[in-house]
C-alpha positions in Angstrom: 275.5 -136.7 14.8 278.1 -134.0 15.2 277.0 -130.6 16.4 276.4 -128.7 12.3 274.2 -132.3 11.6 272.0 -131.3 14.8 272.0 -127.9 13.4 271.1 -129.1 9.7 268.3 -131.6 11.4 266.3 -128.7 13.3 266.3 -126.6 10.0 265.0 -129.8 8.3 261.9 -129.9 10.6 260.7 -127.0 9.0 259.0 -128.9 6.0 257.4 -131.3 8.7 259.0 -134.4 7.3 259.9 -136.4 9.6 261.7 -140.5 9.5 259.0 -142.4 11.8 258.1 -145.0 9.2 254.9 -143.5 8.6 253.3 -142.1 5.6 251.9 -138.6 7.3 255.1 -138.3 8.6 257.1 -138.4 5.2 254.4 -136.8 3.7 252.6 -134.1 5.9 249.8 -133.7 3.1 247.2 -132.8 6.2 249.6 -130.6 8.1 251.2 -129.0 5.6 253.8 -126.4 6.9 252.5 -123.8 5.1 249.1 -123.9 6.7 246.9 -124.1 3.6 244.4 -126.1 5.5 244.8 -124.6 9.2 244.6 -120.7 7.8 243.2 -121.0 3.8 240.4 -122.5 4.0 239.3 -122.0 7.5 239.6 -118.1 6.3 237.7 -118.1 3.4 240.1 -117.8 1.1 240.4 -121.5 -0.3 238.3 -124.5 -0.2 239.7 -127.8 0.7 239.4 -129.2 -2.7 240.0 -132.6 -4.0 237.5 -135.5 -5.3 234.2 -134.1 -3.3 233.8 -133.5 0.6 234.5 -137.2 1.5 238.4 -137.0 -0.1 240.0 -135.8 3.0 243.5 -135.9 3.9 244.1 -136.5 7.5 240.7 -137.5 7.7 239.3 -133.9 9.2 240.3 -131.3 6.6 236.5 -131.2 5.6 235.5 -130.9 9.0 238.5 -127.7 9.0 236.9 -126.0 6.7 233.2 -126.0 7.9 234.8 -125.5 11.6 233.3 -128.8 12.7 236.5 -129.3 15.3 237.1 -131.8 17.4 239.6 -133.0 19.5 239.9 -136.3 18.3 240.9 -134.5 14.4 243.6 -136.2 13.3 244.7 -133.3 11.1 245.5 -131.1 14.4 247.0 -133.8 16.4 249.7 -134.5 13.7 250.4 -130.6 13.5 250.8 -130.7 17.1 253.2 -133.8 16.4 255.3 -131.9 13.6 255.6 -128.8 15.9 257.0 -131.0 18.4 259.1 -132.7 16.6 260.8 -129.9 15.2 261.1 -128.2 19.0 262.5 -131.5 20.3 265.4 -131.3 17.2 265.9 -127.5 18.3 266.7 -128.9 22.2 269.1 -131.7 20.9 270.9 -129.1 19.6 270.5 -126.4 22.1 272.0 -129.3 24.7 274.7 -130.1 23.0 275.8 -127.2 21.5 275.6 -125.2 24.8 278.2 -127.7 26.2 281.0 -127.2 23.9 283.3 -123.9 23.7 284.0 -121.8 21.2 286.9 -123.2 20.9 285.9 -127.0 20.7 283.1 -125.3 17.9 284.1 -122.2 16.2 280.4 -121.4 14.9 278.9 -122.1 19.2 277.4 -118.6 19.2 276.0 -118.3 15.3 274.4 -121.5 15.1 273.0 -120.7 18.8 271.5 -118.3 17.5 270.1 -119.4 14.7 268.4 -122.6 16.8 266.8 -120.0 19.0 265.3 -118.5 15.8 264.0 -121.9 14.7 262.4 -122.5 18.2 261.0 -119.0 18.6 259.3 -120.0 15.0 257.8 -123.4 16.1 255.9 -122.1 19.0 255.1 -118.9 17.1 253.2 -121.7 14.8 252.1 -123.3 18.1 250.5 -120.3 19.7 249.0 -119.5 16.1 247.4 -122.6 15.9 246.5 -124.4 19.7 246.9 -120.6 21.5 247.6 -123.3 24.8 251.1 -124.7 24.4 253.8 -126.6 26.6 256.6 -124.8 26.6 260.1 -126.1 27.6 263.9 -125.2 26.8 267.5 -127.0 27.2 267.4 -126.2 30.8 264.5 -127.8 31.9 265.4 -131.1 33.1 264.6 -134.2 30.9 262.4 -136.2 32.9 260.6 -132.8 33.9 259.3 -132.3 30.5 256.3 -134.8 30.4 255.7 -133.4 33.8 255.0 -129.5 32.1 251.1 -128.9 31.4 250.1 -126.7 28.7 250.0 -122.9 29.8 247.1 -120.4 28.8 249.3 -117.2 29.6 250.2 -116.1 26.3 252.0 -113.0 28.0 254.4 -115.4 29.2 254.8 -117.7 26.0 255.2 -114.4 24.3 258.1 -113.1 26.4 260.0 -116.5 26.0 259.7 -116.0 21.9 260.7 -112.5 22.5 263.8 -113.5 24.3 264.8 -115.9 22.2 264.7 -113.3 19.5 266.5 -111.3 21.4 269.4 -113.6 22.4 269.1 -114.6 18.8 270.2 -110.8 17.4 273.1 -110.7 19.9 274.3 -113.7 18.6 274.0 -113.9 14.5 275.7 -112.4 12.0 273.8 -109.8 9.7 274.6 -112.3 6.7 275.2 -115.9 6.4 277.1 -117.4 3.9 274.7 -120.5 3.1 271.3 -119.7 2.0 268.9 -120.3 4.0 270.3 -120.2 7.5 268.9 -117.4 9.7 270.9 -114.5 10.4 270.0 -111.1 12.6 267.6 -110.1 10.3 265.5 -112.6 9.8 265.2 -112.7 13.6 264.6 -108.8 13.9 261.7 -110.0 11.2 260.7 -112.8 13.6 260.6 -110.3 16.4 258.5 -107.2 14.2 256.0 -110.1 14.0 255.6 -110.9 18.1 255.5 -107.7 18.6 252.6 -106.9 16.0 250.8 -110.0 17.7 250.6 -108.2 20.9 250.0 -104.9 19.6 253.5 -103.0 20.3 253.1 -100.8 17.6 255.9 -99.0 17.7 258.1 -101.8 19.3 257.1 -103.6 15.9 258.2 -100.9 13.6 261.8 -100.1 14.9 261.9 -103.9 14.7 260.6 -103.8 11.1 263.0 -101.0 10.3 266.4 -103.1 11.0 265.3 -105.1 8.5 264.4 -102.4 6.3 267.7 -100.5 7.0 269.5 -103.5 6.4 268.8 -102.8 2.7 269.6 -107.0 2.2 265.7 -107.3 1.0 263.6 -106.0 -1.2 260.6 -106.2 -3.3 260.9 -108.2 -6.3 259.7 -107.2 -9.8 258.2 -109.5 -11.5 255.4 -111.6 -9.4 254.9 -114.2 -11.6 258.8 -115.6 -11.6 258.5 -115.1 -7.8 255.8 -117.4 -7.6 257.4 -120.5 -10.3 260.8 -119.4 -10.3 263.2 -121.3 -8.0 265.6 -118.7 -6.8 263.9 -115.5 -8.2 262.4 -114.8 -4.8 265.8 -114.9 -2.5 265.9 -111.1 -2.1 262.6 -110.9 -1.2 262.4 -114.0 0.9 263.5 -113.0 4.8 263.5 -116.4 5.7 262.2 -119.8 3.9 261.7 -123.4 3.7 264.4 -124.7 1.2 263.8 -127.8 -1.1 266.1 -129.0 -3.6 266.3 -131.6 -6.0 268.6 -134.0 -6.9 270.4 -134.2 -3.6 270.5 -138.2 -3.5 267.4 -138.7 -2.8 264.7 -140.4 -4.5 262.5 -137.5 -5.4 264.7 -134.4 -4.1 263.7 -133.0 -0.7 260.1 -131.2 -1.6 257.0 -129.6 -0.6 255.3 -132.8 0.5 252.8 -131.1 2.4 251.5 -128.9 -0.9 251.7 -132.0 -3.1 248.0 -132.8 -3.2 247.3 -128.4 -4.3 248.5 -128.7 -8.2 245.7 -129.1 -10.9 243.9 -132.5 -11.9 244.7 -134.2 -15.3 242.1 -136.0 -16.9 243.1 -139.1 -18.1 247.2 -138.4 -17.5 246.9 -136.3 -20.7 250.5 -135.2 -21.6 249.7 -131.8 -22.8 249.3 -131.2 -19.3 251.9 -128.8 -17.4 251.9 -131.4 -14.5 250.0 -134.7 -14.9 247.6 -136.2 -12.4 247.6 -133.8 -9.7 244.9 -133.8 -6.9 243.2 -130.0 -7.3 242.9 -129.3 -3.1 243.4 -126.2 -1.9 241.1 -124.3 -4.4 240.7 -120.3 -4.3 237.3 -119.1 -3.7 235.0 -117.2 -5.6 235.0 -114.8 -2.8 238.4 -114.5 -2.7 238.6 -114.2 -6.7 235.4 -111.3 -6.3 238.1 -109.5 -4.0 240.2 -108.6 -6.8 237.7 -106.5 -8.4 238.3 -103.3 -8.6 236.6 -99.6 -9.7 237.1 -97.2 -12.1 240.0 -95.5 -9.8 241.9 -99.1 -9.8 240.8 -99.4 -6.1 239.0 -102.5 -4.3 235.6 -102.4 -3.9 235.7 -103.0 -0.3 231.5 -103.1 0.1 230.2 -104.4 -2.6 233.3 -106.9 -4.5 231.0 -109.7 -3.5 227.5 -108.8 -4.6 228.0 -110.1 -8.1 230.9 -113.2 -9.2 233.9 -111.8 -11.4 232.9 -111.7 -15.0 235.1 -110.9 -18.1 234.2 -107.5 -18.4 235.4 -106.3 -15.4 238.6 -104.4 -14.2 240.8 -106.5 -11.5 243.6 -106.1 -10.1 246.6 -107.5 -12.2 247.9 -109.9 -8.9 244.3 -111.9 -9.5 245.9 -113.8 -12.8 249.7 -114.6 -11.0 247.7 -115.7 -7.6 244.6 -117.9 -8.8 244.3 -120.4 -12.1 241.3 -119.6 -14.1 239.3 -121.4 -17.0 241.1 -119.8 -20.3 243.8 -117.8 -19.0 247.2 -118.4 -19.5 248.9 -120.7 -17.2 252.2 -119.4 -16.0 254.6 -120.0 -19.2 252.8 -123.2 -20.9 252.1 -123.1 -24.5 250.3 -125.9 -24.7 247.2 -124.8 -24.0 245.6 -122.2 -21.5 244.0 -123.6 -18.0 240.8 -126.1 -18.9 237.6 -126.5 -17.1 238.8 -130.0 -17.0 242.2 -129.1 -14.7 239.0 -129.2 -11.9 237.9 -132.6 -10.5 234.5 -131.4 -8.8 233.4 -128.2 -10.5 230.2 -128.5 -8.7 231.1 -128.6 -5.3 234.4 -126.6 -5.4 234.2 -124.5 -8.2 236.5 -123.9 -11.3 239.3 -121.6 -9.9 243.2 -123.6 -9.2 245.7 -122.8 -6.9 248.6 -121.4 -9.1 250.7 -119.0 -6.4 253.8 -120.5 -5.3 253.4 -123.8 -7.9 256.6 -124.2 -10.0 257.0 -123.3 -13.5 256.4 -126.4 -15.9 259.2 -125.3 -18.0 261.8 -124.5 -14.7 264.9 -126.9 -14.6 264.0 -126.6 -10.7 261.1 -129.5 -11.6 261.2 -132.6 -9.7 259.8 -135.0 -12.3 261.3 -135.8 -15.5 260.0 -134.1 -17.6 256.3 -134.6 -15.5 254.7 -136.7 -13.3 255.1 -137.4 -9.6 255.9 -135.5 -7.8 253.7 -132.8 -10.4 254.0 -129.3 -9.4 257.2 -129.7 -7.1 260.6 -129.1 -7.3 263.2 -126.4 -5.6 260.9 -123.9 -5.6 261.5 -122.3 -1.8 257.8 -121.7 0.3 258.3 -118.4 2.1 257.6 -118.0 6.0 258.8 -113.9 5.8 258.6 -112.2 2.7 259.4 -108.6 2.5 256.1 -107.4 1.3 254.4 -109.2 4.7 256.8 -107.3 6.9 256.9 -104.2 4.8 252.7 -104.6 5.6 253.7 -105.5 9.2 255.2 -101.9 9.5 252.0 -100.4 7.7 249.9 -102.1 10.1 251.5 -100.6 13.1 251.8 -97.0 11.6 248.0 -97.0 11.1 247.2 -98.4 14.4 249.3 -95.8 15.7 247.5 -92.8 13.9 250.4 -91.7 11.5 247.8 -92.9 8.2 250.2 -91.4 5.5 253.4 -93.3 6.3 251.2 -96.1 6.7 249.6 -96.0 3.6 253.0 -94.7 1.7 254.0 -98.7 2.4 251.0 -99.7 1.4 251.3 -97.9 -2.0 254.7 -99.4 -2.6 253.7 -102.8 -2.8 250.0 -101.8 -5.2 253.5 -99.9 -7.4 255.2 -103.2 -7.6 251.8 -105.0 -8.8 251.1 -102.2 -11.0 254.6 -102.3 -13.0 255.3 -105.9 -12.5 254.5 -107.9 -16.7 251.2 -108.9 -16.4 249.8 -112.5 -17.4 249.4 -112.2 -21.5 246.0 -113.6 -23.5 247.0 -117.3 -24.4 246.2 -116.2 -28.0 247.6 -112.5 -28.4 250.5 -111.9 -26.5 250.0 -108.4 -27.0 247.0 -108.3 -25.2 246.4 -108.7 -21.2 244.4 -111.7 -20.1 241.7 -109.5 -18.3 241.1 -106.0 -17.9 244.1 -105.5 -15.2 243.5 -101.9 -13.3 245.5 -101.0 -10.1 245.7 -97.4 -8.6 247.4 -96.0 -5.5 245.4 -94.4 -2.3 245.6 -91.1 -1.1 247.5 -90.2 1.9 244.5 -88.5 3.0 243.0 -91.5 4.7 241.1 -92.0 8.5 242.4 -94.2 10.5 239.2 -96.2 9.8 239.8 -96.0 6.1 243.7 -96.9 6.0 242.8 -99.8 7.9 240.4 -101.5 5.5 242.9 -100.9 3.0 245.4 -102.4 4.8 243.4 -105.5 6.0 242.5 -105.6 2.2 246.0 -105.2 0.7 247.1 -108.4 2.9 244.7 -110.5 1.5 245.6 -109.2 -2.1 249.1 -109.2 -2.0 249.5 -112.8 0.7 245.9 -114.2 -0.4 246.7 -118.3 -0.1 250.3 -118.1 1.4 249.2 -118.8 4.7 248.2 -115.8 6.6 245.0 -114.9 6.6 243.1 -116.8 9.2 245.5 -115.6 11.9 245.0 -112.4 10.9 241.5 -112.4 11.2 241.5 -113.7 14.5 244.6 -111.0 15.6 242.6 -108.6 14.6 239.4 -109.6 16.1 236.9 -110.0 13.5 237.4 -113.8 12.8 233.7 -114.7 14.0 231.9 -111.9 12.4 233.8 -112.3 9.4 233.4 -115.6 8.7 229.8 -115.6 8.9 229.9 -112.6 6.2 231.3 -115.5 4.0 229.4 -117.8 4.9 226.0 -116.5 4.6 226.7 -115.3 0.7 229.0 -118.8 0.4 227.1 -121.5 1.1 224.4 -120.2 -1.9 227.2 -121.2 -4.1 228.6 -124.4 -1.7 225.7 -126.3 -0.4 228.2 -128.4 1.4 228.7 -125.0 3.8 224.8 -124.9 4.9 225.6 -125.4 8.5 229.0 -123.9 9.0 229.6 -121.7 11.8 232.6 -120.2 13.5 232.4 -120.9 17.1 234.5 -118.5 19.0 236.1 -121.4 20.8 237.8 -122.9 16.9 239.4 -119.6 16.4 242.1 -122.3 18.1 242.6 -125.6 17.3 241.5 -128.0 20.0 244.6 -129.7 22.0 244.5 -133.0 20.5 242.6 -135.4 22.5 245.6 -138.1 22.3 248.0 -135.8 24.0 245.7 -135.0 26.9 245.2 -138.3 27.2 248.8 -139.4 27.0 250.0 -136.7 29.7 247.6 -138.4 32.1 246.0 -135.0 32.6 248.8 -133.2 32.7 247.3 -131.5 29.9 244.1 -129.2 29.6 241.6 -128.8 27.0 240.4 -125.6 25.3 237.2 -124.3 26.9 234.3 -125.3 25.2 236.0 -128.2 23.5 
């Protein structure tokens, strides 16, 4: 391949697709780059889903979300495989790229910099996930790589994302021509993020605020069309996984790894706004409780779970554009508003869908003609920096810093955008909302202890089921005492949770047991794996 197609090949790694000949590989339904089963459901926020607790893809996804972890789970070793092999594209392309001159390659520098953003991405996913990683670049000599074990400093796997970043701003453009490829703000994005991970506040919000400053993003204004409409969400999108469709290929180059999430269809009925799909990643009831809200439009941050959402009460408008529920109106289908039947196993998973970020039926985006495999996909983009999340980054840090009222001035921006965005109609009367939508705005006035509980609480909201959550949890250092808050009111509901636990040790994934095995010990486990 010439030195673009090396380019073009790392950015393709980002779906996790990979040409190996075998089926997890082409279809990375148990690894799926947007970490529905490594952050949703080990978070609380989804449950695996699917035909009953023995339909597992990978094999271990079950055993993921009742953080049963072993090293031998086959969902975590072919993560650790896709990571990989999207790193080893970035080097092929670091090595020879870095050989030729600007005058042999015109774009040397740009697309430089735009494979350092890629690999400062893969081992941010790396660190998310495993916490120990191997970390090499297009210096380190070939037949010294098998030879590197995997390092517990983070400081120092930190500082090499960071100065990736960092080369990556000097080198890239503030726009790009071609959507989709990197440029300087996405990788001041990229950096804001790092830099939230350790805790440099204020690092993380003059990071935040080149982006900001750029004035190249922006919040959308209409949630639903930016979670089913292919292209809608491209000012708000920072940086994303592109798919397309009809590219040459046989199905378009899609969200394989979400294709299991779309909603069942009894007996293939055509009336359906997807046929046959396989109903994982299900929202909670927790989750769904979270979007309650009081009299002032406000969460109910203490007591959203004591009793399950009911008709009569007042939610928060995003509750209806993030989660599918039983007789509310699905995205722009006439046919018929979401059935109890769209669920294959109501009694073990509940009756809520995934509906964020799940193409419109009636998009020309759609991958099947008119439906069909591949169901819900089509060129609708998956986000991996949206505006809102870095916009909440910047919040973050401004609390944790003690200015509240800046903090919570962001924080109100985004509740403004849910609050004016259409909300979902009744199926019957489109005059009428589908629920009684509330959603007010915080006072400035805040603690610290306050803004932070709102600002914990707006992520989930505003990012519930996008991928996020069970990092944050564990960044923020709550992830064992929260999840056993869930679990002790969840597993009344989801007898199949009796015996989970979070052990402080699965806050990581284990390093898979094949790779330890294959370094010849080069490699260390996790302590107390």
């Amino acid at each position: 391949m010439d030195a673009e197609q090396l380019v073009v090949a790392a950015y393709g790694a980002l779906d996790y697709r990979f040409n190996t000949g075998q089926g997890r590989d082409d279809r990375p339904f148990d690894h799926a780059p947007s970490n529905w089963i490594f952050s949703d459901i080990r978070s609380g926020d989804s449950y695996k889903g699917g035909g009953g607790t023995g339909d597992n893809p990978g094999g271990g996804t079950h055993q993921i979300e009742t953080h049963d972890l072993f090293p031998s789970n086959e969902n975590g070793y072919n993560l650790w495989r896709a990571i990989y092999f999207g790193l080893k594209r970035v080097d092929t392309a670091l090595r020879a790229i870095t050989q030729k001159t600007a005058a042999d390659f015109p774009n040397r520098d740009i697309r430089i910099g735009e494979l350092k953003v890629l690999r400062a991405h893969f081992y941010f996913e790396a660190m998310k996930n495993f916490g120990s990683i191997v970390w090499y670049d297009e210096n380190t000599p070939i037949d010294e790589i098998n030879k590197i074990p995997n390092t517990f400093d983070t400081a120092f796997i930190w500082s090499k994302i960071e100065a990736d970043l960092n080369e990556a701003i000097a080198l890239l453009p503030a726009n790009q021509t071609d959507l989709g490829r990197a440029n300087k703000m996405t990788a001041y994005a990229f950096l804001s993020k790092a830099q939230l991970y350790q805790k440099k506040w204020s690092d993380a919000i003059t990071s935040a605020d080149m982006v900001i400053n750029s004035g190249q993003y922006a919040l959308v204004q209409d949630i639903e069309k930016l979670y089913s409409e292919p292209g809608y969400g491209n000012k708000e999108n920072i940086f994303a996984i592109q798919f397309s469709i009809n590219d040459g290929s046989t199905y378009g180059n899609v969200n394989m790894g979400d294709l299991l999430n779309s909603p069942d269809s009894p007996g293939d009925d055509p009336n359906h706004p997807y046929l046959n799909g396989d109903d994982f990643h299900k929202p909670s009831q927790n989750l769904v409780n979270s979007f309650k809200v009081g009299a002032n439009g406000l969460p109910l941050f203490d007591s959203y779970n004591n009793a399950d959402v009911t008709a009569a009460d007042n939610v928060d408008p995003r509750l209806d554009h993030s989660v599918g529920r039983p007789g509310i109106t699905w995205k722009d289908w006439a046919a018929m508003p979401q059935q109890l039947n769209w669920s294959r196993d109501i009694s073990t998973y509940g009756p809520f869908v995934a509906k964020k970020n799940m193409i419109s039926p009636n998009s020309s985006g759609m991958a099947s003609n008119p439906n069909g495999f591949p169901w819900a996909l089509g060129n609708l983009d998956f986000p991996i920096i949206k505006y809102s999340d870095l916009l909440l980054w910047k919040a973050e840090a401004l609390i944790e810093s003690g200015q509240i009222a800046a903090g919570i001035t962001i924080i109100n921006l985004i509740r403004t955008r849910a609050k004016n965005s259409p909300y979902v109609k009744d199926f019957n009367d489109h005059s009428k909302n589908a629920a009684n939508y509330a959603i007010g705005l915080y006072p400035t006035t805040l603690s610290q202890e306050e803004a932070r509980a709102a600002l914990r609480m707006e992520r989930r909201l505003e990012l519930s089921n996008e991928g996020h959550r069970f990092y944050d949890l564990v960044r923020w250092g709550i992830a064992e005492q929260y999840t056993a808050s869930y679990i002790e009111v969840e597993k009344t509901k989801r007898t199949y949770l009796q015996s989970a636990s979070l052990q402080p040790k699965e806050e990581f994934m284990p390093i898979p047991q094949i790779e330890i095995d294959a370094s010849s010990g080069v490699y260390k486990q996790r302590a107390g794996y």
